[in-house]
N, CA, C and O of each residue as an XYZ file, in Angstrom:
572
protein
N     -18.440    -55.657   -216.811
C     -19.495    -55.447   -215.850
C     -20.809    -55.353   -216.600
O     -20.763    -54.869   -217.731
N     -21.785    -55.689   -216.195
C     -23.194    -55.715   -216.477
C     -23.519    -54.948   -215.858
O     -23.048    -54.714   -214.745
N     -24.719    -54.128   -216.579
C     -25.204    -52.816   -215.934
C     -26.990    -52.765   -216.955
O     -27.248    -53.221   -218.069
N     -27.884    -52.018   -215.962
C     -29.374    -51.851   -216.370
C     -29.211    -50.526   -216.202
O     -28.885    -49.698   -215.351
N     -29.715    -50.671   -217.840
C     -30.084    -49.006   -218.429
C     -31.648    -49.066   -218.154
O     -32.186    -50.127   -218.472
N     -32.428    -48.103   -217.622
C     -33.420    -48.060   -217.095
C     -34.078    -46.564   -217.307
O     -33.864    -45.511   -216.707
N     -35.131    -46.946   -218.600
C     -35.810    -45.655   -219.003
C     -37.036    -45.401   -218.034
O     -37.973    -46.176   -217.841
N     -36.865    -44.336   -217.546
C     -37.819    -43.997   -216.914
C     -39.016    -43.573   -217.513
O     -38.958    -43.527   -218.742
N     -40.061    -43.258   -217.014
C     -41.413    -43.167   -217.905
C     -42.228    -41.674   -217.409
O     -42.367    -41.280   -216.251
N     -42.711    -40.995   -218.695
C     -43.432    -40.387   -218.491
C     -44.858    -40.512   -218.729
O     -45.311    -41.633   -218.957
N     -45.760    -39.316   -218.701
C     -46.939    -39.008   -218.671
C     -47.645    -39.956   -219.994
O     -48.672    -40.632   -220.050
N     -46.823    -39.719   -220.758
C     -47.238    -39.732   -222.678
C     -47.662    -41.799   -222.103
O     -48.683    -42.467   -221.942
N     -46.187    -42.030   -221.998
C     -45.712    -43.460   -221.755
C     -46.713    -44.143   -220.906
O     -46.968    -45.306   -221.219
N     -47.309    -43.645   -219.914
C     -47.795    -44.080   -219.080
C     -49.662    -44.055   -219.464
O     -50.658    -44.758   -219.294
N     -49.373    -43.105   -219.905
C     -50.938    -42.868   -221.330
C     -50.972    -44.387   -222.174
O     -52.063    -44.708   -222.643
N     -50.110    -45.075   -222.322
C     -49.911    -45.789   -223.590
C     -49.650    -45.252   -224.792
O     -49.670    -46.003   -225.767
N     -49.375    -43.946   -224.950
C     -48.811    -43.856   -226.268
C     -47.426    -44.538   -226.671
O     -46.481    -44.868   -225.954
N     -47.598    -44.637   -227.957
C     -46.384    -45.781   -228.354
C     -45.428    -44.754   -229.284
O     -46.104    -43.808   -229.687
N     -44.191    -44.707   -229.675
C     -43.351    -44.119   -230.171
C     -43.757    -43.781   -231.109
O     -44.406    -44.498   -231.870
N     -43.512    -42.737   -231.275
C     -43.163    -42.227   -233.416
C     -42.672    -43.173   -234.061
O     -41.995    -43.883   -233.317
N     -42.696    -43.593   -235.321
C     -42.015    -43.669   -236.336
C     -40.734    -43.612   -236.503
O     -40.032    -44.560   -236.855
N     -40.186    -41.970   -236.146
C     -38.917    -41.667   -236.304
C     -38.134    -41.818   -234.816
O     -36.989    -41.365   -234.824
N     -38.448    -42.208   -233.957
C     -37.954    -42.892   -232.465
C     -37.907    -43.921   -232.964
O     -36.750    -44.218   -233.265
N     -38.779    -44.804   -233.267
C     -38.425    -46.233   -233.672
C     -37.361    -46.487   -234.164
O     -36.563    -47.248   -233.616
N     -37.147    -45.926   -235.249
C     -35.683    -45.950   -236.250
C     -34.776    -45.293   -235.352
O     -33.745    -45.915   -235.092
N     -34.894    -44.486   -234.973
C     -33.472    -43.997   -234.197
C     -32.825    -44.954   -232.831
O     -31.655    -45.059   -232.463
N     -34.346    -45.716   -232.148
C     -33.841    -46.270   -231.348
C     -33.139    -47.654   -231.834
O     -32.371    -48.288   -231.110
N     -33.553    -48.098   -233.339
C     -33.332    -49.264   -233.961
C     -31.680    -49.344   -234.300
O     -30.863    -50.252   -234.149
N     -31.557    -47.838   -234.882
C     -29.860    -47.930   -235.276
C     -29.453    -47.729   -234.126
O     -28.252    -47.960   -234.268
N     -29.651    -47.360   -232.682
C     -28.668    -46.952   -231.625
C     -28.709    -48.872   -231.355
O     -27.655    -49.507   -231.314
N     -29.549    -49.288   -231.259
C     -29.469    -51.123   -230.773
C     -28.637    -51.686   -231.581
O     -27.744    -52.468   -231.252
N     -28.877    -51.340   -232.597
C     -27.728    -52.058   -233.739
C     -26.442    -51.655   -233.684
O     -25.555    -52.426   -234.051
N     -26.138    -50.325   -233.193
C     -25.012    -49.859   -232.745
C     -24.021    -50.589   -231.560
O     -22.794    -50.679   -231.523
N     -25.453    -51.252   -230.251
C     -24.932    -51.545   -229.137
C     -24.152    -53.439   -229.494
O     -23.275    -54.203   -229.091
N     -25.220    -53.336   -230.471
C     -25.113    -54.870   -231.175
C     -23.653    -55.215   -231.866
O     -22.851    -56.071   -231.492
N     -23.568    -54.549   -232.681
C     -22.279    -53.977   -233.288
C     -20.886    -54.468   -231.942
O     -20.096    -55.398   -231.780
N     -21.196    -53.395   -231.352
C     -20.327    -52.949   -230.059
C     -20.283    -54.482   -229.379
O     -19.216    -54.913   -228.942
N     -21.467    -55.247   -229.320
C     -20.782    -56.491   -228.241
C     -21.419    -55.864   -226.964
O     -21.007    -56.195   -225.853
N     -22.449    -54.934   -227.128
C     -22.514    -54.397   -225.322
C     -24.205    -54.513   -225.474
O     -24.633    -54.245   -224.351
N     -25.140    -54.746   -226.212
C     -26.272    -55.175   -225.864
C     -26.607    -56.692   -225.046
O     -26.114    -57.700   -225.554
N     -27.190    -56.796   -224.165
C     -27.605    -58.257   -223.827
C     -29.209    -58.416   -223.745
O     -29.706    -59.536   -223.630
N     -30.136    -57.045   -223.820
C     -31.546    -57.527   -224.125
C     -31.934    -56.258   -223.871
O     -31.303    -55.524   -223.110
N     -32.948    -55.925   -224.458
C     -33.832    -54.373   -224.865
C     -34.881    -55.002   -224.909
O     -35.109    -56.006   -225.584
N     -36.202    -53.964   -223.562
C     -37.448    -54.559   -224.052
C     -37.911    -53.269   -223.015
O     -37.449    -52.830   -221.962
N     -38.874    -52.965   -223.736
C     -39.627    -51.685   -223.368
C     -41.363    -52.328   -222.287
O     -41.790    -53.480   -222.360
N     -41.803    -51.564   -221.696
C     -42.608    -52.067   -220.437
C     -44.157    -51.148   -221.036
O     -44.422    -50.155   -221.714
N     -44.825    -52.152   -220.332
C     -46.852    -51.820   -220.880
C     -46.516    -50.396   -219.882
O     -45.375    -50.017   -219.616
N     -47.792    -49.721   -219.410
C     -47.829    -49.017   -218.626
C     -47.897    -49.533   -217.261
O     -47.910    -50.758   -217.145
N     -47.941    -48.830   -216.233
C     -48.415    -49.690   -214.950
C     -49.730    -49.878   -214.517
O     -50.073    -50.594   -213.575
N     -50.544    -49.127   -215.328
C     -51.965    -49.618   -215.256
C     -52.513    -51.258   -215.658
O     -53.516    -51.916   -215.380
N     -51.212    -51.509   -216.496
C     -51.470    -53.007   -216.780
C     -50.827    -53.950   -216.274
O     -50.754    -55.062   -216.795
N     -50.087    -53.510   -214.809
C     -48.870    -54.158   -214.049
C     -49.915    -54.268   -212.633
O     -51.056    -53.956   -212.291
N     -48.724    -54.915   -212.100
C     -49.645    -55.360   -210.265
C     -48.278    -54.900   -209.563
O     -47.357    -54.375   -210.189
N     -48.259    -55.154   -208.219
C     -47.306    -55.112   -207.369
C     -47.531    -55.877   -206.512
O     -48.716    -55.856   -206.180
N     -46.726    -56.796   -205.805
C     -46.976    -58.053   -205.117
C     -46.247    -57.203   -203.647
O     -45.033    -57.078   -203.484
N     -47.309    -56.693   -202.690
C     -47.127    -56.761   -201.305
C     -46.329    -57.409   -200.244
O     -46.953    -58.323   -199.705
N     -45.331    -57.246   -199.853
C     -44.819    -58.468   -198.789
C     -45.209    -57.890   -197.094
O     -44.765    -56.797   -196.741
N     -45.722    -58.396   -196.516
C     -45.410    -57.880   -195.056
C     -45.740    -59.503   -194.115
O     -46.701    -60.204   -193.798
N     -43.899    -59.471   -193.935
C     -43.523    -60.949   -192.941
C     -44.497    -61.866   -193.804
O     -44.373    -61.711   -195.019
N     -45.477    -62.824   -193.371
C     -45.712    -63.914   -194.396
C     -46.873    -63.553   -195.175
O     -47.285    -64.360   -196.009
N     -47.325    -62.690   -195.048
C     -48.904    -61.949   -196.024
C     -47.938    -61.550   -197.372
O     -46.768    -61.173   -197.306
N     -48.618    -61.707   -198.419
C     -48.466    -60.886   -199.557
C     -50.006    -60.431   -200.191
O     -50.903    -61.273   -200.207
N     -50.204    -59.265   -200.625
C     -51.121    -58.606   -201.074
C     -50.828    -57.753   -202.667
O     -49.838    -57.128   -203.047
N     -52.343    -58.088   -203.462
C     -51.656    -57.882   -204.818
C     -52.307    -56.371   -205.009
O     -53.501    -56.089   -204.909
N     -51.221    -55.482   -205.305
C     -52.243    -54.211   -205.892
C     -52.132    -53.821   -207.485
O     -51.157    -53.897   -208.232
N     -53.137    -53.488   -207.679
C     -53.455    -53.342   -209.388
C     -52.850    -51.678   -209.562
O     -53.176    -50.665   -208.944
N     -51.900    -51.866   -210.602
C     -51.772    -49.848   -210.814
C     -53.017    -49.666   -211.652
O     -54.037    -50.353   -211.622
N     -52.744    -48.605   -212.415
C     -51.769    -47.984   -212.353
C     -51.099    -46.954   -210.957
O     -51.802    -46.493   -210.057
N     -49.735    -46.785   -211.072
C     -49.497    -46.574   -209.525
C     -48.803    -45.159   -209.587
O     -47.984    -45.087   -210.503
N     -48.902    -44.323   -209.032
C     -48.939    -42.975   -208.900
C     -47.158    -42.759   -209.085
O     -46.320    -43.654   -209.195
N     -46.918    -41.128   -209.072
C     -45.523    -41.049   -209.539
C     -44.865    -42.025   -210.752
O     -44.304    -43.121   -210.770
N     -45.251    -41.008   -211.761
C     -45.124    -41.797   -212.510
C     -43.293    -41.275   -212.875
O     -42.676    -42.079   -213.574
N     -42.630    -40.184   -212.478
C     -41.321    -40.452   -212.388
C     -40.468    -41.725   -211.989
O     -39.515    -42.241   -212.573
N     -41.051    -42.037   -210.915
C     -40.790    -43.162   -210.426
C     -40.616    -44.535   -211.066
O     -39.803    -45.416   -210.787
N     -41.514    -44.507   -211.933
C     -41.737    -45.607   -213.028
C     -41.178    -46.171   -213.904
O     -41.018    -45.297   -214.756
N     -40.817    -46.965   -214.222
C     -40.132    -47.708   -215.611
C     -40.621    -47.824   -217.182
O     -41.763    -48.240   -217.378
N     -40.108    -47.605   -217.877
C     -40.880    -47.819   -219.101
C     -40.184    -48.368   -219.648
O     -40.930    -48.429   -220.626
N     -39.227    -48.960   -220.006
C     -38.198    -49.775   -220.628
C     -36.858    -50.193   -219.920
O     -36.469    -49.723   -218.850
N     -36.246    -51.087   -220.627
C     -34.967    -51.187   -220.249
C     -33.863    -52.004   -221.371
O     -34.209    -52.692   -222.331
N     -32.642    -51.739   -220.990
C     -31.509    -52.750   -221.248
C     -30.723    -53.228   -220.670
O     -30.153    -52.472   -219.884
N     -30.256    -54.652   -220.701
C     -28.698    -54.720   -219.758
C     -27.824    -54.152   -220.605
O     -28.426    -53.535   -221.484
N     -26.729    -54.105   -220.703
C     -25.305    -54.392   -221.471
C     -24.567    -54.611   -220.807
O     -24.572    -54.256   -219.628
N     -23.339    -55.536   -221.586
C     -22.034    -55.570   -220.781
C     -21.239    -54.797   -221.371
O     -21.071    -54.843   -222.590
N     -20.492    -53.782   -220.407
C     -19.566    -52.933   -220.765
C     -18.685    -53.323   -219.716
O     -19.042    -54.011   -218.760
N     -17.293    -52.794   -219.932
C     -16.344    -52.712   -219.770
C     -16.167    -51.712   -218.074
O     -15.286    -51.908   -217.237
N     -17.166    -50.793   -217.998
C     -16.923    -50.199   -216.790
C     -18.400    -48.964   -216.988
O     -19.227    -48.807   -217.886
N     -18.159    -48.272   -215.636
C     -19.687    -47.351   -216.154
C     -19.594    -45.975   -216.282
O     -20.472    -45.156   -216.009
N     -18.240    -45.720   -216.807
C     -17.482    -44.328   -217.892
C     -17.983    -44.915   -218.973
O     -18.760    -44.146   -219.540
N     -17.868    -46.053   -219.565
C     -18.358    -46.778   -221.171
C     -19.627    -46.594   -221.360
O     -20.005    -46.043   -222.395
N     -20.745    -47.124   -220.160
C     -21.731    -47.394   -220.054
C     -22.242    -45.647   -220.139
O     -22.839    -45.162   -221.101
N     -21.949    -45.106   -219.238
C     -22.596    -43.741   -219.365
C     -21.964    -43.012   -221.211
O     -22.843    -42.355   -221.769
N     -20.677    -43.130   -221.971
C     -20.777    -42.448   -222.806
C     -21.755    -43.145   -223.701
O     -22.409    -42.358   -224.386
N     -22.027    -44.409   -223.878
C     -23.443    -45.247   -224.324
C     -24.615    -44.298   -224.485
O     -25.074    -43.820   -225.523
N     -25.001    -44.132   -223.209
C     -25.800    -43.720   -222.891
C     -25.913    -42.103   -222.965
O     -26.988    -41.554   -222.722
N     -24.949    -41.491   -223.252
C     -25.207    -40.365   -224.043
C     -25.469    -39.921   -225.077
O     -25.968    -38.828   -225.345
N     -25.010    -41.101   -226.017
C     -25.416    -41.512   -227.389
C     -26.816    -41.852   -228.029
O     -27.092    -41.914   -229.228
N     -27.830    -42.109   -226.672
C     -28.915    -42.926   -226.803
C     -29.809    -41.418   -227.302
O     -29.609    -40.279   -226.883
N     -30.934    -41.923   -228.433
C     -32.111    -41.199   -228.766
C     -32.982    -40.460   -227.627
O     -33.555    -41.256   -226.884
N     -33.159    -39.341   -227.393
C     -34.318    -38.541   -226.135
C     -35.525    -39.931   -226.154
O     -36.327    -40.056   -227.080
N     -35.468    -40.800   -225.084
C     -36.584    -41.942   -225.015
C     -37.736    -41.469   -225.132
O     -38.676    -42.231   -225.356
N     -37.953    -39.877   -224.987
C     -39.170    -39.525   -224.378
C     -39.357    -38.208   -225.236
O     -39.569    -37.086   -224.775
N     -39.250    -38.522   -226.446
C     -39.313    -36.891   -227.265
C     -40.346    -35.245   -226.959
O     -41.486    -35.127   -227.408
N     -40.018    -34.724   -226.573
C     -41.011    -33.835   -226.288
C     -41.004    -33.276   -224.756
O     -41.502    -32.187   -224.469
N     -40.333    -34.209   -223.723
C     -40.285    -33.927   -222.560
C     -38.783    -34.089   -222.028
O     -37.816    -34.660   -222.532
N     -38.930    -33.393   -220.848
C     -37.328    -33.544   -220.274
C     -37.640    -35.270   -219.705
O     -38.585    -35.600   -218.988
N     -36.516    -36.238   -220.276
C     -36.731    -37.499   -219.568
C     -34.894    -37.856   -219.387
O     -33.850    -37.324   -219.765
N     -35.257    -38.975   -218.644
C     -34.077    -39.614   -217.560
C     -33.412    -41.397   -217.973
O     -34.266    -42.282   -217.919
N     -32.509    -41.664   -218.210
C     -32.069    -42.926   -217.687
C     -31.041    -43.262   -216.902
O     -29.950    -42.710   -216.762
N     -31.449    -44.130   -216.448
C     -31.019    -44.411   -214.989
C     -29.656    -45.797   -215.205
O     -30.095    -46.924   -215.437
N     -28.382    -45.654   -215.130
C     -27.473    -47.088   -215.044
C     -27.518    -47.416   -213.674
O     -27.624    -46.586   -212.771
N     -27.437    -48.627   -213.529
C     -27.159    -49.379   -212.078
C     -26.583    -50.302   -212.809
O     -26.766    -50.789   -213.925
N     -25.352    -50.530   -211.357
C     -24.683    -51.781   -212.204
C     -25.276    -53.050   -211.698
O     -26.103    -52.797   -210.822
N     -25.135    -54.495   -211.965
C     -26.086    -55.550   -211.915
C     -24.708    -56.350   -210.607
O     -23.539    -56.034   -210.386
N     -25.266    -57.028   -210.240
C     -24.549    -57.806   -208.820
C     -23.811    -59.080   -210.247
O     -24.391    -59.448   -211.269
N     -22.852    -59.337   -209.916
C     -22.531    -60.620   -210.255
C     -22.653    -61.327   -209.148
O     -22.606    -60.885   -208.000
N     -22.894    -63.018   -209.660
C     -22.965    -64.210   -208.348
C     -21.700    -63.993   -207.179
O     -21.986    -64.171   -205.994
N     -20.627    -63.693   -207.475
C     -19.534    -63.611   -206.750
C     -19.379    -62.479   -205.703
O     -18.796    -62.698   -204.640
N     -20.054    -60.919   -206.096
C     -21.322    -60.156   -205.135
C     -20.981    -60.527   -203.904
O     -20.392    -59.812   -203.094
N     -21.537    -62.263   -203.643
C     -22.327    -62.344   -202.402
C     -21.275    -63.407   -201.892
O     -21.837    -64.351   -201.337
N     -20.415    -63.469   -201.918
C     -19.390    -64.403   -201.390
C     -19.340    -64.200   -200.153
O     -18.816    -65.084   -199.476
N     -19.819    -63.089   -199.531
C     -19.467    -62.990   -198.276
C     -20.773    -63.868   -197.433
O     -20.624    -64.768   -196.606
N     -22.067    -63.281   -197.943
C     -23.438    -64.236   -197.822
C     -23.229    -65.762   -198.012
O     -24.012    -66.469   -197.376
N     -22.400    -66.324   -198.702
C     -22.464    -67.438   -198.904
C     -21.026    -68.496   -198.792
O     -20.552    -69.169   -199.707
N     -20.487    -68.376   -197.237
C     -19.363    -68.851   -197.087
C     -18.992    -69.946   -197.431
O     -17.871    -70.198   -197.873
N     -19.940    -70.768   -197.262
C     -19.499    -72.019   -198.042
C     -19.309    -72.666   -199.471
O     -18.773    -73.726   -199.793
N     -20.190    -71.258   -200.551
C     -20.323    -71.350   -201.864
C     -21.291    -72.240   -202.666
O     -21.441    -72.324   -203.884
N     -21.916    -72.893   -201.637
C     -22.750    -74.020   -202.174
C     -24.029    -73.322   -203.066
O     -24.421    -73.837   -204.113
N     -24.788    -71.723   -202.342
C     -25.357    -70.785   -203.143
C     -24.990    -70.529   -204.745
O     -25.499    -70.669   -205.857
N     -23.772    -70.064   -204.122
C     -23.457    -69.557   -205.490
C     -23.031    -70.664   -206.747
O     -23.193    -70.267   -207.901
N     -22.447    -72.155   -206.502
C     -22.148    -72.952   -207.250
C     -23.787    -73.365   -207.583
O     -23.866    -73.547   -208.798
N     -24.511    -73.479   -207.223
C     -26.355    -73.301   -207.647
C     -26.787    -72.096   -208.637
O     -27.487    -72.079   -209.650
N     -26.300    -71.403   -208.149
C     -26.804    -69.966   -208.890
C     -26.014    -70.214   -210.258
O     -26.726    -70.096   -211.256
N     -24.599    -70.553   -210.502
C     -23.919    -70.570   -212.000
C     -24.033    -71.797   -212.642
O     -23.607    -71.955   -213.786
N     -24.796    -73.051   -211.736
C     -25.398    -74.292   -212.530
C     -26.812    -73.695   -213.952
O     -27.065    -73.793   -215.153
N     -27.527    -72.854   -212.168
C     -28.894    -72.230   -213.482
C     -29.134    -71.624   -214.751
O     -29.880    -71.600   -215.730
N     -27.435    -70.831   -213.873
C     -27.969    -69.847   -215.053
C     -27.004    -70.602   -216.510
O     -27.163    -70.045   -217.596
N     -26.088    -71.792   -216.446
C     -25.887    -72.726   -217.649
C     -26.952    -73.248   -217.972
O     -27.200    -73.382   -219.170
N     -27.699    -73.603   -217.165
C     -28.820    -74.281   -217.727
C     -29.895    -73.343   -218.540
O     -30.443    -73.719   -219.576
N     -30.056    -72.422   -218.094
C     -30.880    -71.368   -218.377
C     -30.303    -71.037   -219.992
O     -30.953    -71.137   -221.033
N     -28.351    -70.460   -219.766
C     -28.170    -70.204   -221.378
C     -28.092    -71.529   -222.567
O     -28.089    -71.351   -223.785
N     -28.033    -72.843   -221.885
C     -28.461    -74.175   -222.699
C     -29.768    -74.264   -223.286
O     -29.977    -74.801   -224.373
N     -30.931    -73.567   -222.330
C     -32.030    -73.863   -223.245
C     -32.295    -72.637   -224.167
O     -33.128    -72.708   -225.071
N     -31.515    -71.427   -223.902
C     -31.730    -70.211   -225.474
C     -31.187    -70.787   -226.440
O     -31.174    -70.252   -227.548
């Protein structure tokens, strides 16, 4: 199963301050760890939301708003997928992981990720989903 590890963001984070030194390295050997393991599929940490937008939908209007955007609990500051095995694996992972947020009480969040097959019920005839696993070959052909 695929699953998004999802660091939530604080005050500091949302400041733009950028990690210590000694976070860096700790978060470097826990990646190399996940690397190791076969359960990383991509790590990439997020600007603040002052440097993000949010794209509005209402029925056919979309409207763009500039953050930075309030609640910043709410917020993202990084993430990873991995594939693990189930999300007992995924959470002892994730107990393993460096305090993202040294100095403050902080949070990450697993959700597990939909596979194409998900939506079999949405897509009775399969013609969706035989589209959706063309792309995404095509997609891992051009990495």
């Amino acid at each position: 199963m695929k699953v998004m590890v999802i660091v939530k963001a604080s005050a500091d984070s949302e400041a733009g301050a950028m990690p210590g030194g000694q976070l860096l390295a700790d978060m470097g050997r826990f990646n190399e760890e996940l690397i190791k393991a076969g359960i990383l599929v991509v790590a990439e940490g997020l600007h603040p939301s002052s440097k993000g937008v949010r794209i509005r939908f209402s029925g056919s209007d979309r409207s763009v708003i500039d953050g930075p955007f309030a609640e910043t609990k709410e917020l993202v500051a990084g993430f990873w997928l991995w594939q693990v095995e189930s999300m007992d694996e995924a959470i002892a992972w994730a107990r393993r992981c460096p305090n993202p947020m040294p100095g403050v009480e902080s949070e990450l969040e697993i959700r597990p990720v939909f596979d194409v097959e998900a939506f079999a019920n949405c897509d009775p005839t399969g013609k969706n989903r035989a589209r959706e696993r063309q792309l995404r070959a095509e997609l891992e052909a051009a990495q």
